[in-house]
PDB file of N, CA, C and O in Angstrom:
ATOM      1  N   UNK A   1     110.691  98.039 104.169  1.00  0.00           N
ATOM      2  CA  UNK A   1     109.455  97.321 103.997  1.00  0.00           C
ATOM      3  C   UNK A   1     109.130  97.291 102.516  1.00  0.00           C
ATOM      4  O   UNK A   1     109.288  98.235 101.742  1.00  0.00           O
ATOM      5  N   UNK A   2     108.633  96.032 102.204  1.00  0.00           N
ATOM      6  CA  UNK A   2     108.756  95.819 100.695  1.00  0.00           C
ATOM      7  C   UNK A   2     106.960  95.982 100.626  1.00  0.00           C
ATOM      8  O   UNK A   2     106.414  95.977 101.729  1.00  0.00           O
ATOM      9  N   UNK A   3     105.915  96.143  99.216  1.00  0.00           N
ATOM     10  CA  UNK A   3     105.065  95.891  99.647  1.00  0.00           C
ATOM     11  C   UNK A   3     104.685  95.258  98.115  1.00  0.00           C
ATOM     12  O   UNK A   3     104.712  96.002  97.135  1.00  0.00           O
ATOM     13  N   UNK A   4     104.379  94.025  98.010  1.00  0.00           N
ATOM     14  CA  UNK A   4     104.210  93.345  96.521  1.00  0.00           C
ATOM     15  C   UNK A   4     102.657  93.354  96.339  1.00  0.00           C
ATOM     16  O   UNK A   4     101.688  93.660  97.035  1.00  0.00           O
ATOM     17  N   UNK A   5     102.912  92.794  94.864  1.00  0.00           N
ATOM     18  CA  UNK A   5     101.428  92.531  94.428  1.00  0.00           C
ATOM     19  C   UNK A   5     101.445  91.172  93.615  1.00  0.00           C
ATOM     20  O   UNK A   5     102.385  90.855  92.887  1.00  0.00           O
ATOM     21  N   UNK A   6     100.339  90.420  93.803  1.00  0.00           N
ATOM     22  CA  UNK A   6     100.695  88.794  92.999  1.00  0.00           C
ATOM     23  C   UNK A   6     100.004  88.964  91.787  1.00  0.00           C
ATOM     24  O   UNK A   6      99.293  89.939  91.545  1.00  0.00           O
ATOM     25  N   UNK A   7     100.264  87.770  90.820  1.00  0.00           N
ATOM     26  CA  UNK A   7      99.091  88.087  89.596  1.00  0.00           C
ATOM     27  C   UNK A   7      98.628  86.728  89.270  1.00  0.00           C
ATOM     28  O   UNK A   7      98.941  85.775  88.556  1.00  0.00           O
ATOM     29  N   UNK A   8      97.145  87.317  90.697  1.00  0.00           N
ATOM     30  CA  UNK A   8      96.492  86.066  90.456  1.00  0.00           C
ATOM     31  C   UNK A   8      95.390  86.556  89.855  1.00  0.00           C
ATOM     32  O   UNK A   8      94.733  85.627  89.384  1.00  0.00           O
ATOM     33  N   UNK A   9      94.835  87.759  89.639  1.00  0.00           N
ATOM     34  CA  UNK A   9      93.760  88.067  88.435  1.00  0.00           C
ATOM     35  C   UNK A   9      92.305  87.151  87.979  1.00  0.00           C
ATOM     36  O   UNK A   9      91.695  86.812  86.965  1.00  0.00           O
ATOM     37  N   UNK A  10      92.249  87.048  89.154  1.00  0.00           N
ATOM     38  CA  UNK A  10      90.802  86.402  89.139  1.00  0.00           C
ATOM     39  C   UNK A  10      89.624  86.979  88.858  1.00  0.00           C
ATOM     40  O   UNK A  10      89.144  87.961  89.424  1.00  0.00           O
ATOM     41  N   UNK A  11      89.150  86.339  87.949  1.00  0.00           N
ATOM     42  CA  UNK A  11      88.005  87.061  87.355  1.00  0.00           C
ATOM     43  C   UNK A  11      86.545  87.038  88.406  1.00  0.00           C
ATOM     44  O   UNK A  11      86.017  86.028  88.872  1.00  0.00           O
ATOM     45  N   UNK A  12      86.098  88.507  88.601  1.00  0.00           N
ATOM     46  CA  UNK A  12      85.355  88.611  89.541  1.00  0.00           C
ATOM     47  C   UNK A  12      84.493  90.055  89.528  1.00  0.00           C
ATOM     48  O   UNK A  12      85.279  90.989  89.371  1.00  0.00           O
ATOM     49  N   UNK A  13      83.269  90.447  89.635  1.00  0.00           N
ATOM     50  CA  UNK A  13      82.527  91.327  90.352  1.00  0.00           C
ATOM     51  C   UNK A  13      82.223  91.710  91.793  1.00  0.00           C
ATOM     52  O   UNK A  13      81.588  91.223  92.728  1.00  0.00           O
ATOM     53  N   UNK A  14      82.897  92.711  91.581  1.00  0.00           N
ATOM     54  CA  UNK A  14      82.815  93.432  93.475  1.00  0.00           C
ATOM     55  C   UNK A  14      81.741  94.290  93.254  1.00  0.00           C
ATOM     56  O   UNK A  14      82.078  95.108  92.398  1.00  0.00           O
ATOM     57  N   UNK A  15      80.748  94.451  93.587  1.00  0.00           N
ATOM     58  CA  UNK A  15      79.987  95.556  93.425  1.00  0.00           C
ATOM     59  C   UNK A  15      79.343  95.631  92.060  1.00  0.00           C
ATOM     60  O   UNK A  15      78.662  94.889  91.352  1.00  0.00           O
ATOM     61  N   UNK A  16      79.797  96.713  92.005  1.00  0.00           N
ATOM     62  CA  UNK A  16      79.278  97.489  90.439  1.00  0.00           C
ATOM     63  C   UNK A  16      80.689  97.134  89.663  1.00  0.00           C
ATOM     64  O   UNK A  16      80.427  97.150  88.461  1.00  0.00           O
ATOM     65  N   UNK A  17      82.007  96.837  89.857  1.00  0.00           N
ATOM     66  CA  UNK A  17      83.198  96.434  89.478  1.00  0.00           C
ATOM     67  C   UNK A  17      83.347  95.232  88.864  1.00  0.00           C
ATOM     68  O   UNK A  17      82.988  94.225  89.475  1.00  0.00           O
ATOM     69  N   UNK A  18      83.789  95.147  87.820  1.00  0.00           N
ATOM     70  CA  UNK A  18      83.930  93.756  86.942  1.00  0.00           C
ATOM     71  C   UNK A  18      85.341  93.563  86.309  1.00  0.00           C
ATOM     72  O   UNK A  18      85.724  94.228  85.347  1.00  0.00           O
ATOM     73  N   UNK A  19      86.013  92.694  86.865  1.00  0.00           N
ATOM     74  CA  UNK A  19      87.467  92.920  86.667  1.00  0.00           C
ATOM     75  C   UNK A  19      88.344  91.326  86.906  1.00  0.00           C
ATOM     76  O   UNK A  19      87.747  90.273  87.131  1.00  0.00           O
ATOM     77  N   UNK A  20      89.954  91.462  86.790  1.00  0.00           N
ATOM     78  CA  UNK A  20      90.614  90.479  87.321  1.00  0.00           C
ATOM     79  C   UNK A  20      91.237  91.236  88.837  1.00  0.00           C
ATOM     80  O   UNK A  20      91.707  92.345  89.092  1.00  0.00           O
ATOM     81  N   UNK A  21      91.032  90.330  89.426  1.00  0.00           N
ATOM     82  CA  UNK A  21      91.510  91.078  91.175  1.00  0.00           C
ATOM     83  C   UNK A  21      92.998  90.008  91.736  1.00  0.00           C
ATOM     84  O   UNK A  21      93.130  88.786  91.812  1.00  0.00           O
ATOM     85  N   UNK A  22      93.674  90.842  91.961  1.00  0.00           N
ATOM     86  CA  UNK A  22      94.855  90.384  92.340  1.00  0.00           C
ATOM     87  C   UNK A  22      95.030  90.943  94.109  1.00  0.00           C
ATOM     88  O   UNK A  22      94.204  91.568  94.774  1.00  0.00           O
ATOM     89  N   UNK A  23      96.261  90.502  94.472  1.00  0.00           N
ATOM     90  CA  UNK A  23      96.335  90.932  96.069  1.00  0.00           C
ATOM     91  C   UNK A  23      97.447  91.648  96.260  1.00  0.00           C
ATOM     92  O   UNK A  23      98.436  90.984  95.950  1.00  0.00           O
ATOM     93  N   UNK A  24      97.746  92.905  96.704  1.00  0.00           N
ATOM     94  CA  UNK A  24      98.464  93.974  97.574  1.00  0.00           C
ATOM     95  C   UNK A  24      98.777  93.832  98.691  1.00  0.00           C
ATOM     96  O   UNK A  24      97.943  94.267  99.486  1.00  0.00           O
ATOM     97  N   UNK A  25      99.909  93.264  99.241  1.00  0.00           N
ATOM     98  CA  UNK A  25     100.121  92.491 100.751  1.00  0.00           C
ATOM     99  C   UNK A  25     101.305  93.537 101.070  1.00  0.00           C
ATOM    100  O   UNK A  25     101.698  94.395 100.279  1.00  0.00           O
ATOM    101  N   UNK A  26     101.855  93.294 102.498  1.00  0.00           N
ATOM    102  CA  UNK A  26     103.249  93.727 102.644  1.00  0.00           C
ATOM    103  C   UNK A  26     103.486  93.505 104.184  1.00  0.00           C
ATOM    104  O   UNK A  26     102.502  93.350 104.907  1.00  0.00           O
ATOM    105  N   UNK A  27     104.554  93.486 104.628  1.00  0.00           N
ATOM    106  CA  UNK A  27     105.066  93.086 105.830  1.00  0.00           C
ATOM    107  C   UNK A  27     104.316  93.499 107.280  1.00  0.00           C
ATOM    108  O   UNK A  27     104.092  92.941 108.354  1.00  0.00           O
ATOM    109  N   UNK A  28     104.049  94.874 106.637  1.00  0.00           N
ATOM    110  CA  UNK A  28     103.705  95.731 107.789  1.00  0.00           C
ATOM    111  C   UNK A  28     102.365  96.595 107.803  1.00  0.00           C
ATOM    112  O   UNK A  28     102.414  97.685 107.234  1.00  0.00           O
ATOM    113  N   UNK A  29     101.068  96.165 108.459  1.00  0.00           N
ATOM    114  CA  UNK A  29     100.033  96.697 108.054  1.00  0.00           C
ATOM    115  C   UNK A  29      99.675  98.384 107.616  1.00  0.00           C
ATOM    116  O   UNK A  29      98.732  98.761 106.920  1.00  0.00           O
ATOM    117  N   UNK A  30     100.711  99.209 108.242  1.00  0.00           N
ATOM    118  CA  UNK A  30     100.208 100.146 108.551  1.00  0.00           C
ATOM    119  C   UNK A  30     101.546 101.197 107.256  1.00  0.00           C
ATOM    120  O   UNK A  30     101.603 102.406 107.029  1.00  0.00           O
ATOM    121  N   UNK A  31     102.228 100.270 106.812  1.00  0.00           N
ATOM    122  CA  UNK A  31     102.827 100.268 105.337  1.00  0.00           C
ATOM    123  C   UNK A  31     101.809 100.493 104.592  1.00  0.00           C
ATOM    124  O   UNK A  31     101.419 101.588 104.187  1.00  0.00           O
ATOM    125  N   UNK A  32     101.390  99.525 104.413  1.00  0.00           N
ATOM    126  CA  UNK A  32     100.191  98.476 103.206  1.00  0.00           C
ATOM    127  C   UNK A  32      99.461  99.579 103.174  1.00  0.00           C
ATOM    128  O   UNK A  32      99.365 100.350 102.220  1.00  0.00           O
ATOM    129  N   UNK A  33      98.827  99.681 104.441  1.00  0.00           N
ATOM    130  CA  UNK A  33      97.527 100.829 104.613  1.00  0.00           C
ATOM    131  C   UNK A  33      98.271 102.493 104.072  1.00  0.00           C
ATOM    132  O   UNK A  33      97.645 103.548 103.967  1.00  0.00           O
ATOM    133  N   UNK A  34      99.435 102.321 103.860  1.00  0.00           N
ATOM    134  CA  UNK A  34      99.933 104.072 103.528  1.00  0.00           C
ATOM    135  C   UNK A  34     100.053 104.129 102.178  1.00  0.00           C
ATOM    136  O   UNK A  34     100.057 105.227 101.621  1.00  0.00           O
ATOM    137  N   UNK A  35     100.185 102.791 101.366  1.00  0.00           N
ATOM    138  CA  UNK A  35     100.606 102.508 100.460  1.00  0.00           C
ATOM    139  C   UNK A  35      99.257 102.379  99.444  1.00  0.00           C
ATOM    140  O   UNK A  35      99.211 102.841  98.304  1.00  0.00           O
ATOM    141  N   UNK A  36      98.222 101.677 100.093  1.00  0.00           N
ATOM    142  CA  UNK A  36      97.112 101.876  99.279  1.00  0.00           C
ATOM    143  C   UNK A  36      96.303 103.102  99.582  1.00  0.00           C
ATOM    144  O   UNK A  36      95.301 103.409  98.937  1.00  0.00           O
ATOM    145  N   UNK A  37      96.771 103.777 100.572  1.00  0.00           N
ATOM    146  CA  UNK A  37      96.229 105.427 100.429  1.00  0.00           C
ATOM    147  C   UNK A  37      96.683 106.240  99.058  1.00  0.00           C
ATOM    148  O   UNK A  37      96.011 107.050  98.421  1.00  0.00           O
ATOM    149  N   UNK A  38      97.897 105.822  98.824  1.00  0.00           N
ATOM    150  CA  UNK A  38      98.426 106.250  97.539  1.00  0.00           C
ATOM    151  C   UNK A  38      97.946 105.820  96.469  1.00  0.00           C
ATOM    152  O   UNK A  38      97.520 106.624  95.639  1.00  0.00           O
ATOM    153  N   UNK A  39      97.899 104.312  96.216  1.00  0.00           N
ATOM    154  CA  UNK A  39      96.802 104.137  94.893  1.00  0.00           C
ATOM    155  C   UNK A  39      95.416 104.734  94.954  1.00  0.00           C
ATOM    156  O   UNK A  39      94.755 104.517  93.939  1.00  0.00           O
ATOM    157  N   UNK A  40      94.610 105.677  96.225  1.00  0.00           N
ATOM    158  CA  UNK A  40      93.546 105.762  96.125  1.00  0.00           C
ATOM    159  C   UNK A  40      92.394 104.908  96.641  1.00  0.00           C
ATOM    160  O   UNK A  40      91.194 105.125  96.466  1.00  0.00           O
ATOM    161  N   UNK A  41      93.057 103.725  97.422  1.00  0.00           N
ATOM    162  CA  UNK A  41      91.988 102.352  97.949  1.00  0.00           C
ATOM    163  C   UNK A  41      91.494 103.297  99.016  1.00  0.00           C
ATOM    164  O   UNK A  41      92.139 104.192  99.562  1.00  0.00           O
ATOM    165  N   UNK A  42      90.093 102.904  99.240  1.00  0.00           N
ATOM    166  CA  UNK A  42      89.664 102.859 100.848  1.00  0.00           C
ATOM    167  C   UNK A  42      89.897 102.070 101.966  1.00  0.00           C
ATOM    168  O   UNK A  42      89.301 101.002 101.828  1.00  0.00           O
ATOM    169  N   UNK A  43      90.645 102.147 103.253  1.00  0.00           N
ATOM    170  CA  UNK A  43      91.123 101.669 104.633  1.00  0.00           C
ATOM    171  C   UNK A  43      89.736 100.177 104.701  1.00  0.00           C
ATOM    172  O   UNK A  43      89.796  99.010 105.088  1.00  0.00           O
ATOM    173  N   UNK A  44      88.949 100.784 104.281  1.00  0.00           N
ATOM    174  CA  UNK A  44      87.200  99.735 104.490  1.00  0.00           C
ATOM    175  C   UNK A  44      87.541  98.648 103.950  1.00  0.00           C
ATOM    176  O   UNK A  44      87.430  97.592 104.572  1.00  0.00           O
ATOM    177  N   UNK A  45      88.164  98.709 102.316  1.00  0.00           N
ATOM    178  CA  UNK A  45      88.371  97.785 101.822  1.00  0.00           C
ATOM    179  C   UNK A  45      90.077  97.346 101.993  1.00  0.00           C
ATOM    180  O   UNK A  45      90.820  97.391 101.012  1.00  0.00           O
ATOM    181  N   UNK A  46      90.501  96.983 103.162  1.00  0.00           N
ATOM    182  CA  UNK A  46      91.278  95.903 103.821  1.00  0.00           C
ATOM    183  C   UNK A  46      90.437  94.444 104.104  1.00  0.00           C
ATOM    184  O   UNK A  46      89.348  94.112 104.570  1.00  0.00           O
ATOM    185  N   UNK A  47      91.448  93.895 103.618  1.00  0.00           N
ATOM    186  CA  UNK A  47      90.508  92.545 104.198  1.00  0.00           C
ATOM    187  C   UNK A  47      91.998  91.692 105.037  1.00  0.00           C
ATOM    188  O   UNK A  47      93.045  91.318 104.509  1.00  0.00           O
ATOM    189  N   UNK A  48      91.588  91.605 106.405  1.00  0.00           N
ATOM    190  CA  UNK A  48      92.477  90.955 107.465  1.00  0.00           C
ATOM    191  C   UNK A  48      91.937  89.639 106.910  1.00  0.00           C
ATOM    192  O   UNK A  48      90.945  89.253 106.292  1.00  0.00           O
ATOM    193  N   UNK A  49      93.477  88.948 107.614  1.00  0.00           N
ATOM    194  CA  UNK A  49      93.588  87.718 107.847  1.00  0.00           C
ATOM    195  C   UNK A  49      91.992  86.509 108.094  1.00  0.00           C
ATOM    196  O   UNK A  49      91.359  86.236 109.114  1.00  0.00           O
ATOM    197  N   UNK A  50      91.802  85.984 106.425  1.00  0.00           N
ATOM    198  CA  UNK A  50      90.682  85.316 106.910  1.00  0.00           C
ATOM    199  C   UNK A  50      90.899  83.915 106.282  1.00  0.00           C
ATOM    200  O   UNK A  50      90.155  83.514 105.387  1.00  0.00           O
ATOM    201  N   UNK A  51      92.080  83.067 106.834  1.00  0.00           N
ATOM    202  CA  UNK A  51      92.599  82.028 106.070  1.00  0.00           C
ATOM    203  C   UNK A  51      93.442  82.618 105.041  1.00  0.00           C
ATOM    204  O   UNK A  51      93.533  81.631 104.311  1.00  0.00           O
ATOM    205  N   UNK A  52      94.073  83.456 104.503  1.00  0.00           N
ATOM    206  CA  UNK A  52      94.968  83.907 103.801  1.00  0.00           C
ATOM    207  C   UNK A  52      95.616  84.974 104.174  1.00  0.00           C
ATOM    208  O   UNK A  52      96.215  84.931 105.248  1.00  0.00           O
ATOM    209  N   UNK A  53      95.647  86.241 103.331  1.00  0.00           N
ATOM    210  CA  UNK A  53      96.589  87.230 103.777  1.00  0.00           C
ATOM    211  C   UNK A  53      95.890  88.382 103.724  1.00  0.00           C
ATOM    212  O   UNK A  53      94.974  88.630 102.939  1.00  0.00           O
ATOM    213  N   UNK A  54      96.612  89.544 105.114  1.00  0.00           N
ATOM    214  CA  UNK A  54      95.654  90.638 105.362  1.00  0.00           C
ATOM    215  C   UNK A  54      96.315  91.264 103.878  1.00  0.00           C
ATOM    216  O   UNK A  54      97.510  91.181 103.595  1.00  0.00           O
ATOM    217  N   UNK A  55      95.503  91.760 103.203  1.00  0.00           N
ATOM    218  CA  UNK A  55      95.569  92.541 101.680  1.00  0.00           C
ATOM    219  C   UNK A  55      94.830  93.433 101.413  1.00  0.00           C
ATOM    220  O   UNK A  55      94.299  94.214 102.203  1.00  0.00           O
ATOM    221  N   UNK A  56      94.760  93.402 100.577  1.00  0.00           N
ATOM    222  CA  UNK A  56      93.392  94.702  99.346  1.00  0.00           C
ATOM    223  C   UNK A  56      93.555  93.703  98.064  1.00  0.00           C
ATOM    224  O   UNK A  56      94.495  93.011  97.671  1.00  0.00           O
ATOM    225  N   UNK A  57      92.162  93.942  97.557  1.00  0.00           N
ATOM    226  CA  UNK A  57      91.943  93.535  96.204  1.00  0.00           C
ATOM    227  C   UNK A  57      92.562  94.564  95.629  1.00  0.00           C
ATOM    228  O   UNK A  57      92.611  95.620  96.259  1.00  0.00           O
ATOM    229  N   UNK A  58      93.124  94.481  94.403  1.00  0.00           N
ATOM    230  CA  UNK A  58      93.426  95.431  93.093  1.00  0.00           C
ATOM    231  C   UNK A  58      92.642  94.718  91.705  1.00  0.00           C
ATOM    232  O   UNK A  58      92.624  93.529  91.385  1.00  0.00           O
ATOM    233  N   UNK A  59      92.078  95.770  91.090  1.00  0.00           N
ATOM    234  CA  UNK A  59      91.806  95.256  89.327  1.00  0.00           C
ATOM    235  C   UNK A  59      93.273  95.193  89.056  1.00  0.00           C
ATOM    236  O   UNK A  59      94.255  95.266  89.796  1.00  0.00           O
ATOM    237  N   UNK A  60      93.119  95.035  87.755  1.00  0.00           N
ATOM    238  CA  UNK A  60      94.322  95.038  86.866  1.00  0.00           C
ATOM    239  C   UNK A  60      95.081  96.397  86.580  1.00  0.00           C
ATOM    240  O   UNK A  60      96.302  96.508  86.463  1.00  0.00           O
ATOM    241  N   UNK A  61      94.204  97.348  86.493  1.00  0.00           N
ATOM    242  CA  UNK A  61      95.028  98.474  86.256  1.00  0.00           C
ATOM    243  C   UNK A  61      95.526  99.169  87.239  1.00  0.00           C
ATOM    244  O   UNK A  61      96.474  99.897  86.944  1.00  0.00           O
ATOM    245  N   UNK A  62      94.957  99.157  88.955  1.00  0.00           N
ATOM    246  CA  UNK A  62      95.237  99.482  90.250  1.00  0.00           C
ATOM    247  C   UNK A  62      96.963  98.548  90.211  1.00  0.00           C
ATOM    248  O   UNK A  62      98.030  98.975  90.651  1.00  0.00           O
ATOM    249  N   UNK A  63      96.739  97.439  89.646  1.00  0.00           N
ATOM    250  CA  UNK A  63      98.060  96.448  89.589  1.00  0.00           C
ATOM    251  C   UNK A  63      99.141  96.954  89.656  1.00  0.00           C
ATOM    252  O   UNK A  63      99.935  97.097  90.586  1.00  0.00           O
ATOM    253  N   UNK A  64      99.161  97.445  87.802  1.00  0.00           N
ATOM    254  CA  UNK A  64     100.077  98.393  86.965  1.00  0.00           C
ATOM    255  C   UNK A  64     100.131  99.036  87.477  1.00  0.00           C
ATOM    256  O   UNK A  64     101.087  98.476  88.013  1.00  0.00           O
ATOM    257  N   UNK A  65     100.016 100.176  88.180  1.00  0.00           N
ATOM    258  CA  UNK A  65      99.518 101.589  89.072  1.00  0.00           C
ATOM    259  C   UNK A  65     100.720 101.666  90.401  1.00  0.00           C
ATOM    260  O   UNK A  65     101.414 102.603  90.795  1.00  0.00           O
ATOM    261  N   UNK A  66     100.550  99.614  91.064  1.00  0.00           N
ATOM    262  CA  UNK A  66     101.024  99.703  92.013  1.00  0.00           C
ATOM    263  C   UNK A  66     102.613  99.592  91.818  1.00  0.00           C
ATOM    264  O   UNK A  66     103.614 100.166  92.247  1.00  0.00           O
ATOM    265  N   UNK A  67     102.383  98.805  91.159  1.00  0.00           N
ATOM    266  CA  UNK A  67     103.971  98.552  90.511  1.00  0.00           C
ATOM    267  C   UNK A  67     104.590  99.725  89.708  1.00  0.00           C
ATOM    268  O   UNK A  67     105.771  99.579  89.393  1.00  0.00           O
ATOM    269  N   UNK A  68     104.024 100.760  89.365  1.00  0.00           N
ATOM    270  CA  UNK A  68     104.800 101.756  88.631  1.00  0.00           C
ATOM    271  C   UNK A  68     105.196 102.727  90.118  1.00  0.00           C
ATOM    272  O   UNK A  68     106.132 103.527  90.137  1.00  0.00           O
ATOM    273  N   UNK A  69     104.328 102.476  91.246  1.00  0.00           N
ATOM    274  CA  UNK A  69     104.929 102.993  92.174  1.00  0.00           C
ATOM    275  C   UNK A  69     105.368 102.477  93.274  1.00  0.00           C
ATOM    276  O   UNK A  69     105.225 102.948  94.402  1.00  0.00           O
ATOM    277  N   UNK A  70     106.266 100.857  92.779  1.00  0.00           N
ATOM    278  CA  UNK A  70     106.912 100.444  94.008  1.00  0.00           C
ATOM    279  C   UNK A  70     107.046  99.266  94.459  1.00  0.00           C
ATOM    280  O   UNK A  70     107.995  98.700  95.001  1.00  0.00           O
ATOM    281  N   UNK A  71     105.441  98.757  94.040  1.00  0.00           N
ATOM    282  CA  UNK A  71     105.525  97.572  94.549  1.00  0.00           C
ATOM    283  C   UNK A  71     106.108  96.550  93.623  1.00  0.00           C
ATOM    284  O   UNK A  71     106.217  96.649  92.401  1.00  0.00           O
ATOM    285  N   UNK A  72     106.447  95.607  94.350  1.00  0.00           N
ATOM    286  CA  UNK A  72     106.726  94.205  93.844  1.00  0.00           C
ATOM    287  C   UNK A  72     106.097  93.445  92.981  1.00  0.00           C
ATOM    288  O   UNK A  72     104.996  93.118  93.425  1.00  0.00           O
ATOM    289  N   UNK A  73     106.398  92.878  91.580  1.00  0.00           N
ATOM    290  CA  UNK A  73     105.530  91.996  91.534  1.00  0.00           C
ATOM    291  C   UNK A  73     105.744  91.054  91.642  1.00  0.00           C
ATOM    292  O   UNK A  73     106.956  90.851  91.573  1.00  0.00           O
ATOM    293  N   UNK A  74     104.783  89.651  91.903  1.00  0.00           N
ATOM    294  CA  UNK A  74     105.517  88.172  92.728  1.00  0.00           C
ATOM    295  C   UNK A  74     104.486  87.424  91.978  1.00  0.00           C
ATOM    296  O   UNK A  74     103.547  88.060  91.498  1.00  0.00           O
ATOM    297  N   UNK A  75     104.558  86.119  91.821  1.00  0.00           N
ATOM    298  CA  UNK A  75     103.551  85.029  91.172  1.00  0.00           C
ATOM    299  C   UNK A  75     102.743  84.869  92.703  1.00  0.00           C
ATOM    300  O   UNK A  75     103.367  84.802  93.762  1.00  0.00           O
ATOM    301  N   UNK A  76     101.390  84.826  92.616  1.00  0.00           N
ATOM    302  CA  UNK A  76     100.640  84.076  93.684  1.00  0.00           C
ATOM    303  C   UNK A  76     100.879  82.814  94.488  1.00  0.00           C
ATOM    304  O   UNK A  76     100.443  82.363  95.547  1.00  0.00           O
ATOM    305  N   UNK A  77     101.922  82.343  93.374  1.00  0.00           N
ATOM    306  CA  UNK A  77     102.118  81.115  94.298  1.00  0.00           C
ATOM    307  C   UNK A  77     103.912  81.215  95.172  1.00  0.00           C
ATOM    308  O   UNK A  77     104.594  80.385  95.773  1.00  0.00           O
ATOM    309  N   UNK A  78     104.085  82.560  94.842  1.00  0.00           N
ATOM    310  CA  UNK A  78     105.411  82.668  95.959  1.00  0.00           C
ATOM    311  C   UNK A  78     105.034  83.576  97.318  1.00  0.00           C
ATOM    312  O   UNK A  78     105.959  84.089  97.947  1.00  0.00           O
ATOM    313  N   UNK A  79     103.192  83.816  97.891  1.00  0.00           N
ATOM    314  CA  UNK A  79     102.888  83.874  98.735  1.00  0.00           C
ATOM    315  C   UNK A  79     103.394  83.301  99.992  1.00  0.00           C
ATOM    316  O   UNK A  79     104.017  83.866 100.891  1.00  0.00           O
ATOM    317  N   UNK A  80     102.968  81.931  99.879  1.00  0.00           N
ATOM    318  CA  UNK A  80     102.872  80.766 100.898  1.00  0.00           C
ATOM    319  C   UNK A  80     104.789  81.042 101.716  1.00  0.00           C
ATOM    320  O   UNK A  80     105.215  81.243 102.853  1.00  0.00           O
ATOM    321  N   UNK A  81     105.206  80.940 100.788  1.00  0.00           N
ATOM    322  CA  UNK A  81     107.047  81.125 101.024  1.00  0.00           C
ATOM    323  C   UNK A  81     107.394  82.393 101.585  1.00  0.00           C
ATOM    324  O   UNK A  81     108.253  82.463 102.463  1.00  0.00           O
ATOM    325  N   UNK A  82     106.566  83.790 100.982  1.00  0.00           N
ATOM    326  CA  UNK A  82     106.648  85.081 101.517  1.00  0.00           C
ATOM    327  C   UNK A  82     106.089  85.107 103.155  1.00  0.00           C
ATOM    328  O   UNK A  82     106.493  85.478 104.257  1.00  0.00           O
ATOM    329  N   UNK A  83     105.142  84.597 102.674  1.00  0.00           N
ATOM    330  CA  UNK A  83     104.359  84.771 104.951  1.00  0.00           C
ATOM    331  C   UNK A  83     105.462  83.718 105.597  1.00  0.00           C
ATOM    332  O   UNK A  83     106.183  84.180 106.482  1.00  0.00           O
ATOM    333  N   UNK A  84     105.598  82.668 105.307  1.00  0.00           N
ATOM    334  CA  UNK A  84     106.849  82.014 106.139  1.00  0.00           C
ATOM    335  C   UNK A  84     107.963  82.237 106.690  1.00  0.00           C
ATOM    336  O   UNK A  84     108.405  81.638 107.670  1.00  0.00           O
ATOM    337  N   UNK A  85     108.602  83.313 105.954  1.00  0.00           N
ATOM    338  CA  UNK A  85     109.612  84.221 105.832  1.00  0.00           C
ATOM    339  C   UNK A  85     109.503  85.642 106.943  1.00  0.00           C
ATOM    340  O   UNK A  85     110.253  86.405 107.552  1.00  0.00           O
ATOM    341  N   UNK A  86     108.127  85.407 106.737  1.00  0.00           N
ATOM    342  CA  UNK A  86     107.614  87.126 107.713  1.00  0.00           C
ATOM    343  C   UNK A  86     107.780  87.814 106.649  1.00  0.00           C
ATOM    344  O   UNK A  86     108.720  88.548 106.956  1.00  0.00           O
ATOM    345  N   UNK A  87     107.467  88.077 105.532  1.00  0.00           N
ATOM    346  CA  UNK A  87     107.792  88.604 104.694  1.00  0.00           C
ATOM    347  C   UNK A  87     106.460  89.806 104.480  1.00  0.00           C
ATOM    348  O   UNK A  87     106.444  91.013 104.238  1.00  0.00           O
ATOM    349  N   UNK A  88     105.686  89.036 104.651  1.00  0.00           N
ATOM    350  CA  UNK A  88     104.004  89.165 104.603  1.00  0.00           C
ATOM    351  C   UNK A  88     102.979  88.986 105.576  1.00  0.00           C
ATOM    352  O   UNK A  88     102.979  87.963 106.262  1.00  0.00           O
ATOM    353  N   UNK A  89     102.240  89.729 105.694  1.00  0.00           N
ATOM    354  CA  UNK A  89     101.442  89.656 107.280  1.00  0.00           C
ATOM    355  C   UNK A  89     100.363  88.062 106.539  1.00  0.00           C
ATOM    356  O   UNK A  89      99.531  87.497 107.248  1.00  0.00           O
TER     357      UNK A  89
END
């Protein structure tokens, strides 16, 4: 199970958080969910399938973080081709 991250870095405020937010996807939810236990995300902040892909937001440095431990990195726009594939929930 692969589990990537895109760099779509959209500039945005979550909260009290002010950042570029990219997406943390991967084949298998319960991957994803073991995988952002390791960067430190909270399970809460999953966001299922709502017209796009079940993920987690990342800032930019959660990004770097993920990728120094593993994940993929992919352009946002080789999503669409990844879920087609089953690649990506």
């Amino acid at each position: 199970m692969t589990v990537y991250v895109d760099d779509w870095r959209q500039r945005a405020r979550v909260g009290r958080i002010r950042g570029r937010w990219s997406h943390l996807v991967a084949s298998d939810a319960e991957e994803l969910h073991a995988f952002a236990l390791r960067l430190g995300l909270r399970r809460a902040w999953f966001q299922p399938r709502n017209g796009t892909y079940q993920h987690y937001d990342v800032v930019e440095s959660m990004r770097q973080r993920a990728i120094a431990l593993g994940a993929v990195p992919v352009s946002w726009r080789d999503l669409p081709g990844l879920r087609q594939r089953g690649e990506i929930l």
